[in-house]
BADODO-849984 format. One record per residue (C-alpha): residue number from 1; x, y, z. Coordinates in nm, 4 decimals. Each point is the difference from the previous one (the first is absolute). Layout:
BEGIN
NUM	X	Y	Z
...
This chain:
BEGIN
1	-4.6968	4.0025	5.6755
2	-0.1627	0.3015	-0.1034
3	0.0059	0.0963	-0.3947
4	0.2203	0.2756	-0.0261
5	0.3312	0.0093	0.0958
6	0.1897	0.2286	0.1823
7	0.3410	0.0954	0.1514
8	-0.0262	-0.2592	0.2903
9	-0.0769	-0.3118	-0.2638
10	0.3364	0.1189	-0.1439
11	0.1667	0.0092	0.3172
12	-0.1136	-0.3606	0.1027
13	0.1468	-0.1105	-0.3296
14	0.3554	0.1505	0.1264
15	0.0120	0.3203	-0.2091
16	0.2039	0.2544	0.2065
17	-0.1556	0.2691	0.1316
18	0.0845	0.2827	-0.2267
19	-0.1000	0.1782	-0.3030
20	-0.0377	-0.3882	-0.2119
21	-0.2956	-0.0420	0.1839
22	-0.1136	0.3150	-0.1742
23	0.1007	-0.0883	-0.2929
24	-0.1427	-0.3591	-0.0134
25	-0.3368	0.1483	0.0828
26	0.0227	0.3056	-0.2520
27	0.0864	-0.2729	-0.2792
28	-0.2880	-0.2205	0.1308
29	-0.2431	0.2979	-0.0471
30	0.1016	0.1335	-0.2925
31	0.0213	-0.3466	-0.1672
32	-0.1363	-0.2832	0.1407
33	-0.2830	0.1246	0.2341
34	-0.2625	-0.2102	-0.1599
35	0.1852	-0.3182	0.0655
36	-0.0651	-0.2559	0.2542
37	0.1869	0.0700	0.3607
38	0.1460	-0.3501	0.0556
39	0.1754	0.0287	-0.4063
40	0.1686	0.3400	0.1001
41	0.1471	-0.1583	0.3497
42	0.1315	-0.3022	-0.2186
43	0.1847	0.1902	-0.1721
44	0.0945	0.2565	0.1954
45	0.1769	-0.2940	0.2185
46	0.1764	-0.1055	-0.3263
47	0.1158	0.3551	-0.0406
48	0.1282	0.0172	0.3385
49	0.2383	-0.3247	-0.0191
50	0.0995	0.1334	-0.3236
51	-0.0620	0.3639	-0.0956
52	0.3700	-0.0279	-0.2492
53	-0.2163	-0.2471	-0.2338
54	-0.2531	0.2779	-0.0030
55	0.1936	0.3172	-0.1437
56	-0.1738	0.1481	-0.2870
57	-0.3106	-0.1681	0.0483
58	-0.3241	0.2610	-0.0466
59	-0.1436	-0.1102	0.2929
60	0.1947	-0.1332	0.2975
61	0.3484	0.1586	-0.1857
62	-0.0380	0.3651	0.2282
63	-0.0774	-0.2286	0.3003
64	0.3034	-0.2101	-0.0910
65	0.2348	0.3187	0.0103
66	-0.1518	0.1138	0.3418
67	0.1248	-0.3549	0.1546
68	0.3588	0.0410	-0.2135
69	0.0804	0.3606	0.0435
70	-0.3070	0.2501	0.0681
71	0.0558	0.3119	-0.1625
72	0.0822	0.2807	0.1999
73	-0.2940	0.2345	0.0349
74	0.1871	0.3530	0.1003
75	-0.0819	0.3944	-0.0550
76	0.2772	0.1010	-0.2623
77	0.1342	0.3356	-0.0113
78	0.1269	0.2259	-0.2691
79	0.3137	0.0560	-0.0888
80	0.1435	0.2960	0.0814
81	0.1410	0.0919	-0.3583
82	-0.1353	-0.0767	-0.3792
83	0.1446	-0.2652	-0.2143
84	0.1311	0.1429	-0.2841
85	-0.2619	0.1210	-0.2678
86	-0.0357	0.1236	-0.3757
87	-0.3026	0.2798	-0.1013
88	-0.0731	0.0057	-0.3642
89	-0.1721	0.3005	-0.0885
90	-0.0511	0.1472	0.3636
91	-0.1536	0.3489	-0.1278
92	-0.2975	-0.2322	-0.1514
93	-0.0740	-0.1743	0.3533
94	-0.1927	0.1173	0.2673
95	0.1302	0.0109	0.3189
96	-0.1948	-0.2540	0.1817
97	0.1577	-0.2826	-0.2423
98	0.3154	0.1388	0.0862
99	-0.0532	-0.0319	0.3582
100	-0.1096	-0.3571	-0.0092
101	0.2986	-0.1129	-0.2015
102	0.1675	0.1828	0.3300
103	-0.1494	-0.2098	0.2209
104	0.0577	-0.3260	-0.1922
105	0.3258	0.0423	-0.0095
106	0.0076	0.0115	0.3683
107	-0.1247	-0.3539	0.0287
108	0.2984	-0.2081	0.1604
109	-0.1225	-0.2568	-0.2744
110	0.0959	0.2912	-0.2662
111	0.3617	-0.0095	-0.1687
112	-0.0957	0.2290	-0.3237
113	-0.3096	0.2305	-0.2147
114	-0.0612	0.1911	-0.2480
115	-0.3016	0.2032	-0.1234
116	-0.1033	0.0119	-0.3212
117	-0.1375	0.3530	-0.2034
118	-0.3703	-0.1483	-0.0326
119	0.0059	-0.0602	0.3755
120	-0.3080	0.1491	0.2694
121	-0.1000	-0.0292	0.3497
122	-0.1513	-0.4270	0.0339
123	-0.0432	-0.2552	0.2893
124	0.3193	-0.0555	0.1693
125	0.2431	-0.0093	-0.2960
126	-0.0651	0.2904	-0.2110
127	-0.1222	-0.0730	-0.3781
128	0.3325	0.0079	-0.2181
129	0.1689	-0.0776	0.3204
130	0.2577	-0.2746	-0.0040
131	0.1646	-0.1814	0.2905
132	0.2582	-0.2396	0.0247
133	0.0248	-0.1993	0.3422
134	0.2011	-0.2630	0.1802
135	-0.1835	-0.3900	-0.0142
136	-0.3710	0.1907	0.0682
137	-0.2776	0.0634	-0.2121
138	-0.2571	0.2910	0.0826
139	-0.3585	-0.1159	-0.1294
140	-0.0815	0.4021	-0.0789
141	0.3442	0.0136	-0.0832
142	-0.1346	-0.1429	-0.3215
143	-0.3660	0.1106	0.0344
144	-0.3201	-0.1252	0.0688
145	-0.0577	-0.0441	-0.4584
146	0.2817	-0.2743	0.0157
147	0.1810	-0.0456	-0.3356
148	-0.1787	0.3200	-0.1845
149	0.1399	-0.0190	-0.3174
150	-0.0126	0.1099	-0.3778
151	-0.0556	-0.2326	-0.2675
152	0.0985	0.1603	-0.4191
153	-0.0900	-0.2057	-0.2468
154	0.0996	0.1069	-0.3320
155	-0.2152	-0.1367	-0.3241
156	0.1742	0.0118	-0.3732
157	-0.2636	0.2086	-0.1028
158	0.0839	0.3747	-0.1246
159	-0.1445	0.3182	0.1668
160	-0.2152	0.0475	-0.2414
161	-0.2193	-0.3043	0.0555
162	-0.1611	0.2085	0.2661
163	-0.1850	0.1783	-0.2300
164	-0.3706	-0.0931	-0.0900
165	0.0814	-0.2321	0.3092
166	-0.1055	0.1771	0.2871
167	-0.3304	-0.1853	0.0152
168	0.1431	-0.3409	0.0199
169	0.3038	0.0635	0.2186
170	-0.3189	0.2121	0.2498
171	-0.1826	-0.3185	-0.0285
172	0.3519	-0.2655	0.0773
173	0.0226	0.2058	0.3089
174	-0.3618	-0.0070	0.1138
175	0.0175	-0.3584	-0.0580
176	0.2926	-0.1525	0.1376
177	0.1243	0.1831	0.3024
178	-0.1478	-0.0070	0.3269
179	0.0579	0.2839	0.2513
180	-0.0560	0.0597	0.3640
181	-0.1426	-0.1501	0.2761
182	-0.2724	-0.1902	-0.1538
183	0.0292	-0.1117	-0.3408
184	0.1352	-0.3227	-0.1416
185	0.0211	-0.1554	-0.3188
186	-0.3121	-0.2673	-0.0757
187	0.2527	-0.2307	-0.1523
188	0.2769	-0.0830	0.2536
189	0.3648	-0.0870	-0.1250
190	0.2284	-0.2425	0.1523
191	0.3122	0.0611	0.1042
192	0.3023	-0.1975	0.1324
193	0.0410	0.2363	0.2762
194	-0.2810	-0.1859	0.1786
195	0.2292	-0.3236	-0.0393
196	0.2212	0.1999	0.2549
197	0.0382	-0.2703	0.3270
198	-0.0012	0.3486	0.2176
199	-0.3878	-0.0077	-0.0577
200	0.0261	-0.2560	0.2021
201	0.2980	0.0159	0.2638
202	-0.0824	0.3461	0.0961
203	-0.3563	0.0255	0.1284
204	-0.0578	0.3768	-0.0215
205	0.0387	-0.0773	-0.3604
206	-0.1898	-0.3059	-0.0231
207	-0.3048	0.2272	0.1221
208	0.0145	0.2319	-0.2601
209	0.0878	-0.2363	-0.3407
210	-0.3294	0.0552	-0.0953
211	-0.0068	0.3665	0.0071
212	0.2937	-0.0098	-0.2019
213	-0.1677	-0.2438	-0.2413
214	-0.2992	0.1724	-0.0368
215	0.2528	0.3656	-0.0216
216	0.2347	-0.1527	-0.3010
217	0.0143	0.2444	-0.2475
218	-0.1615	0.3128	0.1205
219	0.1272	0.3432	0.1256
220	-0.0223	0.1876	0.2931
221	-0.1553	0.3096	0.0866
222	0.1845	0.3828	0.0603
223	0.2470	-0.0012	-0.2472
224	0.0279	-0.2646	-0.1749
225	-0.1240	-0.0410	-0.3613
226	0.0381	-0.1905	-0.3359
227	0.0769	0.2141	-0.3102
228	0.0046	-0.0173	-0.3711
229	0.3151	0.2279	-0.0990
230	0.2470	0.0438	-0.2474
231	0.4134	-0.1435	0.0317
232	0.2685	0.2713	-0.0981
233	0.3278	-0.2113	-0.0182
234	0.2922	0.1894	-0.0893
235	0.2454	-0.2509	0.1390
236	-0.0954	-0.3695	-0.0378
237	0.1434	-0.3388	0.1231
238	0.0750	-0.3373	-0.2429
239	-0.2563	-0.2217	0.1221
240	-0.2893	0.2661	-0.0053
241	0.0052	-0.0748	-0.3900
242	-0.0848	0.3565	-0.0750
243	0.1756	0.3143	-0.1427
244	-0.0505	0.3081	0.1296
245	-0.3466	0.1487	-0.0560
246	-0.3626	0.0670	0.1054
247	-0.2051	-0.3260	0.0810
248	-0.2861	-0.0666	0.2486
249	0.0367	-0.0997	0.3334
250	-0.2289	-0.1038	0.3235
251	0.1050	0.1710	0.3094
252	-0.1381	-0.1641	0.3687
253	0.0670	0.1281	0.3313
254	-0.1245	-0.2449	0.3114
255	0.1085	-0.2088	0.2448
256	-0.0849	-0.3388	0.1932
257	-0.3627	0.1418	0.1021
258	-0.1889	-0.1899	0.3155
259	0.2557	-0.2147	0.0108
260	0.2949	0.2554	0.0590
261	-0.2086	0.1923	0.2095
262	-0.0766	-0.2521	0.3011
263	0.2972	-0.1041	0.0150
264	0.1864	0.3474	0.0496
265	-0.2843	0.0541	0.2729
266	0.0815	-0.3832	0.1896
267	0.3800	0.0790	-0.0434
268	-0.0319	0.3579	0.1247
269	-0.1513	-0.1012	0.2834
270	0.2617	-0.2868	0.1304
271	0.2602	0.2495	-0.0647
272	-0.1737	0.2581	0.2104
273	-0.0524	-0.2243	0.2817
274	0.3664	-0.1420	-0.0533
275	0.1770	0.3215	-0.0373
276	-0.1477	0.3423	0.2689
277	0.1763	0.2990	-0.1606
278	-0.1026	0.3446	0.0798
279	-0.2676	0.1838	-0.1015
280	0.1264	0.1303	-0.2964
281	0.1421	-0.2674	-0.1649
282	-0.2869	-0.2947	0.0915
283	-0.0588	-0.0446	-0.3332
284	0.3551	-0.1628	-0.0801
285	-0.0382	-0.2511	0.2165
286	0.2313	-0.2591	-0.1440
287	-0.0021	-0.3725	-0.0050
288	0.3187	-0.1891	0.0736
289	0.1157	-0.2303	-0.3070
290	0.1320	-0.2821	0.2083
291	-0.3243	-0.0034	0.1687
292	-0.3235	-0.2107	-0.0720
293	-0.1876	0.3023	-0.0530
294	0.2540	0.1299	-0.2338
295	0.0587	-0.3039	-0.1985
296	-0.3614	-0.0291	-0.0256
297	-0.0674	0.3263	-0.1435
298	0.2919	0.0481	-0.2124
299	-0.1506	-0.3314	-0.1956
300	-0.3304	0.1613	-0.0294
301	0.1264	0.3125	-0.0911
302	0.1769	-0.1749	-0.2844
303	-0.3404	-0.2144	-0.0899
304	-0.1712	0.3315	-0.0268
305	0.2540	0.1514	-0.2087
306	-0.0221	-0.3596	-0.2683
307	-0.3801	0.1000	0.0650
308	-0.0509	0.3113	-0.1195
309	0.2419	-0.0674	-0.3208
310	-0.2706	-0.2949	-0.0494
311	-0.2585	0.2991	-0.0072
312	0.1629	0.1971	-0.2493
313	0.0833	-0.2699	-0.2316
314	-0.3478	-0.1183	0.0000
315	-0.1263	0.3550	-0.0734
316	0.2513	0.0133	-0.3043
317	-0.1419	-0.3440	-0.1047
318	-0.3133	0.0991	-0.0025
319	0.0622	0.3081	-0.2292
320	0.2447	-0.1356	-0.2311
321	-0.2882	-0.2649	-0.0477
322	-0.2298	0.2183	-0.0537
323	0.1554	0.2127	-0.2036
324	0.1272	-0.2874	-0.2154
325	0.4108	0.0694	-0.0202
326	0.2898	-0.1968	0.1754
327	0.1644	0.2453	0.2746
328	0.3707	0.0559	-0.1572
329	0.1449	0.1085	0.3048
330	-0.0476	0.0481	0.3283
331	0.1757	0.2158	0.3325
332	-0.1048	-0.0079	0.3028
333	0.1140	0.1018	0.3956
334	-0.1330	-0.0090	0.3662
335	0.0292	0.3203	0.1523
336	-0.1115	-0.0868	0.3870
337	0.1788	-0.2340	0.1151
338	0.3120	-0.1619	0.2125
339	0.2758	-0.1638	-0.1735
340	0.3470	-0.1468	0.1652
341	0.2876	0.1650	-0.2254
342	0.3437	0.0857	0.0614
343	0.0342	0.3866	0.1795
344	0.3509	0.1536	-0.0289
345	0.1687	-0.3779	0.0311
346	-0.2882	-0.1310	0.2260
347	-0.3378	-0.2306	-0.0509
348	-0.2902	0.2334	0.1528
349	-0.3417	0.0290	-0.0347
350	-0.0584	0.2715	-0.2595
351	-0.3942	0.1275	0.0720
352	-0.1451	0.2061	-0.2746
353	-0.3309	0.2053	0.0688
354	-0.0952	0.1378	-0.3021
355	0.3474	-0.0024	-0.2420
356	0.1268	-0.1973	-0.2680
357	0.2429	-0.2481	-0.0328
358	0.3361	0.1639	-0.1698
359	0.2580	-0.2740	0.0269
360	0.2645	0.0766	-0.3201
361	-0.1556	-0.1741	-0.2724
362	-0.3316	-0.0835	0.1953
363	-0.3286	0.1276	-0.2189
364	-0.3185	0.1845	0.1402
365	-0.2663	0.2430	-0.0651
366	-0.0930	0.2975	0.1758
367	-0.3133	0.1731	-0.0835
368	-0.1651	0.3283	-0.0161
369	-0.3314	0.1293	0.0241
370	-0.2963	-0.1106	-0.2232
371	0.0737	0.2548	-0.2204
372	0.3950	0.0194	0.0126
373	0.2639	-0.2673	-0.1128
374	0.0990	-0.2806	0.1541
375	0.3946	-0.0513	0.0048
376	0.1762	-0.3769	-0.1161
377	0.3275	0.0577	0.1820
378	0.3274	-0.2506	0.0681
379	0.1866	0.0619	0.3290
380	0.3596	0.1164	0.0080
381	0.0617	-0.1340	0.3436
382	0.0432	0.2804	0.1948
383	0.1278	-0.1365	0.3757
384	-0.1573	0.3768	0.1540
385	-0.3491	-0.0706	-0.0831
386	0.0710	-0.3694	0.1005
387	-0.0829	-0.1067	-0.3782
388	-0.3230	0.1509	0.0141
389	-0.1743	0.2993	-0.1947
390	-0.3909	0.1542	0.0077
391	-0.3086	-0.2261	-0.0583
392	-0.2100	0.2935	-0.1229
393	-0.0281	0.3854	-0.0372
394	-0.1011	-0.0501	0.4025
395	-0.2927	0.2489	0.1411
396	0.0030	0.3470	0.0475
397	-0.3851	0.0354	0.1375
398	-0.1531	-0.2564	0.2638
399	-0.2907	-0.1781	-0.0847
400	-0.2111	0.1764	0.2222
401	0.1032	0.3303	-0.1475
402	-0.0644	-0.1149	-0.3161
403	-0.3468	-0.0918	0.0780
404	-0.0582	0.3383	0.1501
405	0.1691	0.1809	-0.2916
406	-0.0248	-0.1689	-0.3366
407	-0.3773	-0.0313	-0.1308
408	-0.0703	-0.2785	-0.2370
409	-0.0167	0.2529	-0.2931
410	0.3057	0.1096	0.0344
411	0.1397	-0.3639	0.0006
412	-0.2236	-0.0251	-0.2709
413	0.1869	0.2852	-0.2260
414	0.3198	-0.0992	0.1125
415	-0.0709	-0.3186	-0.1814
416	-0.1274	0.1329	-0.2922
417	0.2781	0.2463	-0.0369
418	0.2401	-0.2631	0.0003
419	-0.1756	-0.2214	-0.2643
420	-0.0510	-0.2669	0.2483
421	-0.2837	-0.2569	0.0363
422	-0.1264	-0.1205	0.3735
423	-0.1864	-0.2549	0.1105
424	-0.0561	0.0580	0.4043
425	0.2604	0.2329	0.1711
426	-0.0962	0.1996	0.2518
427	0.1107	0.4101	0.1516
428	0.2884	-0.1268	0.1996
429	0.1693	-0.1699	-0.2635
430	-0.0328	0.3700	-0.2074
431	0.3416	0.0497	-0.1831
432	-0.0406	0.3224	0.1530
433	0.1014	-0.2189	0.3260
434	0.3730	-0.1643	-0.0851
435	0.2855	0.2055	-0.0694
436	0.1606	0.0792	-0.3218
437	0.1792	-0.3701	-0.0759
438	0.2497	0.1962	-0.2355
439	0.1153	0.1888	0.2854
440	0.0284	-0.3081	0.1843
441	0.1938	-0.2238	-0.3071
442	0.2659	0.3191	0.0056
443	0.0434	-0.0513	0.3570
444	0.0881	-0.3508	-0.0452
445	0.2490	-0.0416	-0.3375
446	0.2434	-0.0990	0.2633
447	-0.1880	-0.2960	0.0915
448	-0.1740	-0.1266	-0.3215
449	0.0514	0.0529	-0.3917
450	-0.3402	0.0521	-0.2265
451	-0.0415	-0.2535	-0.2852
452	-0.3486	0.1077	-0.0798
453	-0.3223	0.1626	0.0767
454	-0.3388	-0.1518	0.0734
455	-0.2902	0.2609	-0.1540
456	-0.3447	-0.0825	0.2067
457	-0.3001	-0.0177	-0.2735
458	-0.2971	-0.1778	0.2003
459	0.0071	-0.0531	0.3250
460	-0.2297	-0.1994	0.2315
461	0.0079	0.0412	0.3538
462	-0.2514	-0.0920	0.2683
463	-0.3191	0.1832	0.0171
């Protein structure tokens, strides 16, 4: 017996001679390939007399449910008509985001969307697209950033404590965040999130723990920054312990990094391979959620999301630490993600790709540009926008034409003008680039109330 195992070894075993011999082998591969060929036939004969005791196992659990019931492999077609949809500020959106929500909505998976007035041309879903669907989850449905959020923490320390500060706030940043690709932080926190049995149960994740370990606590690239601001509250709630005012406040915008990352790419892939659509629309390949696959990813997805809120509270830890004071209050809010809520009577899968969380009563933040405010806003619930409002100001210039257009001087004045000090940034993140986020918050009073403002002072972004 030869060392690697094919199709045939499977068939000797009794596998039948479908796609589970596939499967078996693409498992094998991905997983296991390293292992010796006589251990894999063991218990691939275990498996076979058995494949119900394996459901939901990392490994053999997709082979399992190709023995049980195989899932159906099929080219899906559109529907011929849109489920029904809500535009929020459609004279602010190009026509390309428009278009995709079209197509989404065309997905037999699809039962409702909405676009929000930040929203522009993305990957499949547009950004400030949102999507509610029947028992499936779409891994760019959510976005390859998984569980992107804002983190405001809110210090009770007045506005004016900024001043004479700049120098040691410049130097908290420097110090304790991390951005991009490469960096990490010398001294590596724990976290309970790595106590998380799905470390171990799923392997995808299991290969990249220590990625995440060695990511805890630092920020993306593009977009994503830490910044030293001041709080505006004009309307505040009990347990804040505050009255209205001016205080100081730490602003962060990132998600679950590396982690988040691979597995969008793994779970993109399965559902590509699981789901053919046409040409236009490959990109929303879905994943069934009574399916292994599904399952699978819909527990990652949520490990990612616990992830990158481990990120940002480390980040605020590090600060408040540094800077000395206890954080009084703090509000927080994913804004790519896929959560099951009720839909006009019914539990769906509500996907948001690039917009907040507006529930009646549920918190968030939605940010401007690094030189305009930031908005602390409660949701009023509204069923059209499927309890959801803008994440941002959204862009009105690509990145590319950014880079073509906007020098680093004019960034530079831009900056200055404004009063603001920046660590890193680049031309593509140029205010100059994102649309006017007061347009945006009058498009929206339908969907969200303002409590407060959030006034960027220093900002750090990667280099």
């Amino acid at each position: 017996m030869g060392n690697k195992l094919s199709g045939k070894d499977f068939i000797k075993l009794g596998f039948p001679q479908n796609n589970s011999i596939n499967i078996v082998l693409g498992q094998i591969q991905r997983y296991r390939k390293k292992e010796k060929k006589q251990t894999i036939i063991n218990e691939a004969k275990e498996v076979l007399l058995a494949p119900e005791k394996y459901i939901g196992d990392g490994i053999w659990g997709k082979v399992a449910e190709g023995l049980i019931k195989p899932v159906e492999v099929r080219l899906h077609e559109l529907k011929n008509t849109r489920s029904p949809f809500s535009i929020f500020g459609e004279n602010e959106i190009d026509e390309q985001a428009k278009f995709q929500l079209y197509d989404s909505l065309k997905l037999p998976i699809s039962v409702k969307g909405a676009l929000m007035p930040d929203a522009h041309s993305g990957y499949g879903l547009p950004i400030g697209g949102v999507l509610a669907t029947d028992n499936a989850v779409i891994p760019y449905g959510v976005g390859v950033d998984i569980g992107c959020r804002m983190s405001l923490s809110v210090f009770d320390l007045p506005a004016n404590f900024l001043k004479g500060k700049s120098h040691q706030l410049l130097s908290i940043l420097n110090e304790q965040t991390k951005f991009g690709m490469y960096e990490t932080h010398k001294i590596k926190a724990d976290h309970q999130i790595f106590e998380d049995d799905l470390f171990n149960e799923i392997p995808i994740l299991k290969s990249l723990k220590n990625k995440a370990y060695q990511q805890l606590g630092t920020s993306g690239g593009g977009n994503h920054f830490v910044e030293f601001g001041i709080v505006k509250l004009d309307v505040v709630k009990p347990e804040w312990n505050l009255i209205p005012g001016e205080y100081i406040a730490v602003l962060s915008h990132s998600g679950s990094r590396g982690l988040g990352a691979n597995i969008a790419k793994h779970y993109t892939y399965l559902a590509s391979k699981q789901c053919p659509l046409p040409k236009q629309v490959q990109h929303l390949a879905w994943l069934d959620l009574d399916t292994h696959d599904g399952q699978e990813y819909w527990a990652a997805m949520n490990l990612a999301g616990e992830y990158a809120k481990a990120c940002h509270d480390d980040i605020h830890r590090r600060i408040a630490k540094a800077l000395g004071k206890r954080i009084v209050f703090n509000i927080e809010n994913h804004h790519n993600f896929a959560w099951k809520e009720m839909v006009d009577g019914v539990e769906r899968i509500v996907h948001r790709k690039g917009a907040t969380p507006a529930g009646k009563g549920v918190l968030g933040i939605i940010p401007g540009s690094m030189t305009a405010n930031g908005y602390i806003v409660e949701g009023l619930g509204n069923e059209l926008s499927i309890n959801s409002a803008s994440h941002g100001a959204g862009r009105k210039f690509s990145r590319a034409k950014c880079k073509s257009t906007i020098t680093k001087s004019l960034l530079n004045s831009q900056i200055k003008d404004a009063g603001i000090e920046l660590i890193g940034g680049s031309v593509d993140e140029a205010p100059f680039a994102y649309k006017n986020i007061k347009t945006v918050m009058n498009l929206q009073t339908e969907l969200v109330k303002v409590l407060g403002t959030f006034t960027p002072k220093i900002v750090r972004m990667d280099k």
